[in-house]
C-alpha positions as CSV (number, residue, x, y, z in Angstrom):
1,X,0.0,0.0,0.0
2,X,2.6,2.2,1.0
3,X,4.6,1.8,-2.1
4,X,1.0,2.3,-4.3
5,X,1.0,5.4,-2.6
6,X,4.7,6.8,-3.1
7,X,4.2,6.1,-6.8
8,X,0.9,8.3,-7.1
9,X,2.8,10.8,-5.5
10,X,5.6,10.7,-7.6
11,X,3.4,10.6,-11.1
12,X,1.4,13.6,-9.4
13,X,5.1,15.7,-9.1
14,X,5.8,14.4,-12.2
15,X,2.5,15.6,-14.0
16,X,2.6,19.4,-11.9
17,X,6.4,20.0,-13.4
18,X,7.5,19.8,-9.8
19,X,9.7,16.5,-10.2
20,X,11.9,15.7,-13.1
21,X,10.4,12.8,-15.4
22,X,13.1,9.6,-15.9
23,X,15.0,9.6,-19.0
24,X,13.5,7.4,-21.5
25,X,16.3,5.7,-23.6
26,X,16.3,7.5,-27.0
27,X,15.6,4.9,-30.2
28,X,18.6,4.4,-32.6
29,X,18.6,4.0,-36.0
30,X,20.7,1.0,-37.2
31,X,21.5,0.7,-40.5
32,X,19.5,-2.4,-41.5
33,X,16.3,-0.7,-41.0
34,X,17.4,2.3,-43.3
35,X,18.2,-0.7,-46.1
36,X,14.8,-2.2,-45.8
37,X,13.3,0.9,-45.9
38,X,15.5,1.9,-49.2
39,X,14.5,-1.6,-50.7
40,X,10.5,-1.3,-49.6
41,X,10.7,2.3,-52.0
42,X,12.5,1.1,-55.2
43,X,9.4,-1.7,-55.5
């Protein structure tokens, strides 16, 4: 219960700007999904 309630709390700081949000990791191209992409416009 305790910890259901430390976690509203945080998402609530989170949502009023008072608490910085956790870095989300940031997607990376690789270079396979640039070929297919290549491949899927010259058909």
């Amino acid at each position: 219960m305790k910890e259901k309630i430390q976690n509203w709390l945080h998402d609530l700081g989170v949502a009023l700007g008072l608490i910085e949000p956790p870095l989300q990791p940031v997607p990376i191209r690789t270079d396979d999904e640039q070929r297919r992409r290549q491949q899927q416009r010259r058909r």
